[in-house]
N, C-alpha and C positions, 0 to 999 in steps of 0.2 A: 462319216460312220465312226461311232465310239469303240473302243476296245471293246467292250463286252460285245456287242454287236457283229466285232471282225470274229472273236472267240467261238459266236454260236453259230455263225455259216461255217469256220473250219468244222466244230462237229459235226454240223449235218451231213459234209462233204465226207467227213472222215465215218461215219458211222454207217452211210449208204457204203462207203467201200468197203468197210470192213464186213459186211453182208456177203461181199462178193468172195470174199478170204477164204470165211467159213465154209466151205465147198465142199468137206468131208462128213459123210455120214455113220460109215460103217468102218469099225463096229461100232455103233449107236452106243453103248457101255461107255467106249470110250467119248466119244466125241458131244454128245447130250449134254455132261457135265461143262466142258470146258466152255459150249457154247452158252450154256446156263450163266456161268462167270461172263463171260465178255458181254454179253447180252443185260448184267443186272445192273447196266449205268456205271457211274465213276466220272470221276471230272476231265478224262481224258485231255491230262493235263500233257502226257508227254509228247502226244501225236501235234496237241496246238501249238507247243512250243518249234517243233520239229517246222511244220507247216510255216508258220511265223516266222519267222528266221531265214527260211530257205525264199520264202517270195518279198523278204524285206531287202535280201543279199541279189534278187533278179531271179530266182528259182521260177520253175513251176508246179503249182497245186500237183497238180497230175505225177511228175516225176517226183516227187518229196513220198506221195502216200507210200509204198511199198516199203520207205525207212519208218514212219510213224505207225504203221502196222507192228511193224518187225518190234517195236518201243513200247510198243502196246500188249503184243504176244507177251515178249519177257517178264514184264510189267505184269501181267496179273500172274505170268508164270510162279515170281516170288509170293504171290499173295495166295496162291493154294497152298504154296507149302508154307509161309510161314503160321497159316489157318492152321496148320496142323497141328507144327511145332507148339504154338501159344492155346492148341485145344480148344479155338473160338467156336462159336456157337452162330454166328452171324458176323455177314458182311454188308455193306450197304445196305442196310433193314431188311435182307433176308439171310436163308440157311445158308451157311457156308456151304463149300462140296461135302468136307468131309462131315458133318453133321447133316446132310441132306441124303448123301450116299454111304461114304465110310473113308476111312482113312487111303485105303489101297487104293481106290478111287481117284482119292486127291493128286496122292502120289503121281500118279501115270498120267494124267489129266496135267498137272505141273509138267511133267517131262516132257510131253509133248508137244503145250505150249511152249518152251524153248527150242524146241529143235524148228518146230516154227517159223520161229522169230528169224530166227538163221535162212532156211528153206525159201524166207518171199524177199530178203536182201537177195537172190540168186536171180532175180529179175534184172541186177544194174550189172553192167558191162563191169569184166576183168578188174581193173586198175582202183573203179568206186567202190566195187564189192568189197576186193581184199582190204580196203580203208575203213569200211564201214566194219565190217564181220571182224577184223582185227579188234575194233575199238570197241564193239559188244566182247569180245570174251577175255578180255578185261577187267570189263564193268564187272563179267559174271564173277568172276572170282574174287575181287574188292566186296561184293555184294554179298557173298558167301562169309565173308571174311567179317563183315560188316554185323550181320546175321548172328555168327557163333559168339562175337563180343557181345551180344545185346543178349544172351542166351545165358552168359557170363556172369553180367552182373547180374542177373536174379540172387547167386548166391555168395557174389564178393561186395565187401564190405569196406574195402579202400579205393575207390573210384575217383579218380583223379578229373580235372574239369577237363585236362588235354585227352584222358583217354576216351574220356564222352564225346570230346568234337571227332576225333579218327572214329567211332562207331557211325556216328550219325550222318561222317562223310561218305563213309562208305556204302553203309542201309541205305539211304537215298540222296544225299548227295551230287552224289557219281552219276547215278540214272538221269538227274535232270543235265547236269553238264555233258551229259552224250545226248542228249534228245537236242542241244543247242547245234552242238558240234553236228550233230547227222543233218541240220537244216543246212548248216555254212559245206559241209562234203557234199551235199545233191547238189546247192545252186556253184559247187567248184569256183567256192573263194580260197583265196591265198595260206599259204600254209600257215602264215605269221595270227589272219582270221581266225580261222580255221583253231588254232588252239585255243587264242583267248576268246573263242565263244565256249569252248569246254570251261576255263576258267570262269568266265561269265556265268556259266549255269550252276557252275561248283559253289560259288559264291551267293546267289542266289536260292541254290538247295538247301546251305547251311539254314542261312535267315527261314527260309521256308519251315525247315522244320524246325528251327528252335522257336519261332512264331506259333507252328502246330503244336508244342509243348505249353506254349502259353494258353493259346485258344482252349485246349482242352480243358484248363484249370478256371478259368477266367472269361473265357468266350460267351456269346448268346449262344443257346442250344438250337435255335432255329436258322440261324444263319452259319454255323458253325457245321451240322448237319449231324456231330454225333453227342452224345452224351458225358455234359459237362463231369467231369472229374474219374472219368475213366481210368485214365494214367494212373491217380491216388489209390483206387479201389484196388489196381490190378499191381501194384505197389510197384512201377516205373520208378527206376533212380533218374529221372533229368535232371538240368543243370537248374532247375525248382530245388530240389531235393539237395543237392551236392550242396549247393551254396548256401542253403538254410543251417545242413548237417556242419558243413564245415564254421559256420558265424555262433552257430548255438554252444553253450558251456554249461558245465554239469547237471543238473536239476533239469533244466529245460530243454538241452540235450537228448536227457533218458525218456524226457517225457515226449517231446517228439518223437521218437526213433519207434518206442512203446505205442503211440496212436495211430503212426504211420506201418505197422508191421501187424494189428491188431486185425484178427476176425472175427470179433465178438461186438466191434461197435458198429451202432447203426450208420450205414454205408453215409445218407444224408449230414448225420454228423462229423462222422470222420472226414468226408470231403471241406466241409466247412472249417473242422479245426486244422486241419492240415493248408490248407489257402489261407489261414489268418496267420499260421507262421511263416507263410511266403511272403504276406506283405510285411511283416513286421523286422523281418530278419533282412528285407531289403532284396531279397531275390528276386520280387516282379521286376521292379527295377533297373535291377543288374542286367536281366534278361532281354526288356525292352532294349537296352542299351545295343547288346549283342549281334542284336537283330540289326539296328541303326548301324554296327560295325561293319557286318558283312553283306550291306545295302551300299553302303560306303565304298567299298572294295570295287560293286558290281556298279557303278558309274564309274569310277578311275579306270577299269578296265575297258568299258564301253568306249570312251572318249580315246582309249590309244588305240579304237579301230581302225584299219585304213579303209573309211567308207566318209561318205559325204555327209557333214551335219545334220543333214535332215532326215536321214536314215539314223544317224545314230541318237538322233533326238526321238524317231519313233521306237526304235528298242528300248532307250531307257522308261518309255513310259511303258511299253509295254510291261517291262519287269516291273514297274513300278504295283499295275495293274495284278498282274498275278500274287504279289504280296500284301495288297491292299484287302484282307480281309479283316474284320470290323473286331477290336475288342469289346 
């Protein structure tokens, strides 16, 4: 059985149980929304990894779901409120909450998917709980931290490339090196594991989202699944933009900075001329690279697992598999 293949039974597994979660009805105001959210799809990317990990490490399906829930809860918990924050209009090709309902909506509807998240880890015995609930509220406050920096640069103008990788580690990051770490704490591997699968996914979050920074510029729009040069239109400083800003010099400088901050040109062009100064200036490049670093990283760390070759030959490809989407 191929990766993708191991990928789509964990959802099915994972989406029949999350069925079971939703259990709350009343007050429908409240609960409507949120089910609306977990219900509109998503790659339910951190429940596979959670799952994968934990039956690679000798876990069981069964015992794993109540942490991939809980990964999932929080997990779109950020994604109402940062719907709110960023004033989206749409999520996965529908209404967001708050442009479907309203903002107060979203609000409570986030709040309570976190408390959640917390509420279905209260299924694993004393010792795993406090392991697990420790290591979520954590995340949540890196993730908060992660959030108000990304909310930052909209209107600062010296953005340094370290202070973009601490945003991005913490925005998401974090979340996937606890979705590794909550597989290796169910199937109660070693502590020594046990961390370098948080490292493991840390490293792998990086490349992920600096990959996602790429795809959006540069990706097929149908394989990608959202709309190429978003980032540009919605003027993202990534590490596209810094590395361009910082290689550019006077004239072409102002004239970047000018088409890049522009709402008068037509969106189809400005995406275009903004992507010709990323290749020109060397930042596809640089970027690819980045990605290859912190892939790099996430085999050195796999291999000092203490598990048997052929397990840790399946995780590397597995991670392989997850970052394998197509430029």
């Amino acid at each position: 059985m191929n990766q993708f293949m191991i990928m789509a039974e964990y959802i099915k597994i994972f989406e029949d149980y999350l069925k079971k979660e939703l259990k709350y009805n009343k007050p429908e105001n409240l609960y409507k929304p949120v089910k609306y959210l977990l219900e509109s799809g998503g790659k339910r990317l951190r429940p596979i990894i959670a799952l994968h990990v934990s039956e690679l490490l000798g876990g069981k399906i069964s015992d794993t779901l109540p942490a991939a829930a809980a990964l999932e809860f929080f997990h779109n918990f950020t994604l109402a409120h940062d719907d709110i924050m960023d004033n989206s209009m749409l999520r996965r090709g529908k209404k967001t909450i708050n442009s479907k309902w309203d903002n107060n909506t979203g609000i409570l509807a986030g709040d309570v998917m976190l408390i959640i998240s917390y509420e279905i880890l209260n299924q694993y015995q004393d010792s795993k709980y406090i392991h697990l609930s420790k290591k979520l509220t954590e995340i949540s406050r890196l993730v908060c931290e992660g959030q108000q920096a990304d909310m930052d640069f909209a209107s600062k103008n010296d953005i340094t490339e370290n202070e973009y990788y601490e945003m991005i580690k913490n925005k998401t990051a974090v979340l996937i090196g606890c979705s590794f770490m909550f597989g290796g704490i169910v199937a109660e591997a070693n502590d020594l594991n046990t961390d370098l699968l948080y490292k493991i996914g840390l490293n792998l979050g990086m490349a992920f989202q600096l990959e996602d920074d790429l795809l959006d510029c540069f990706g097929d729009q149908e394989k990608f699944g959202k709309k190429i040069g978003g980032d540009i239109i919605e003027k993202k400083k990534t590490l596209l933009y810094l590395f361009t800003n910082s290689k550019l010099e006077s004239e072409k400088k102002l004239e970047f900075e000018k088409i890049f901050n522009s709402n008068e040109i037509e969106e189809s062009k400005k995406i275009n001329s903004i992507k010709s100064f990323y290749e020109t200036s060397g930042a596809l490049e640089y970027l690819k690279n980045k990605v290859r670093v912190y892939f790099n990283e996430v085999e050195m760390l796999i291999d000092k697992l203490e598990l048997n070759d052929d397990t840790k030959k399946k995780l590397n490809l597995f991670c392989e598999t997850l970052l394998n989407r197509e430029i």
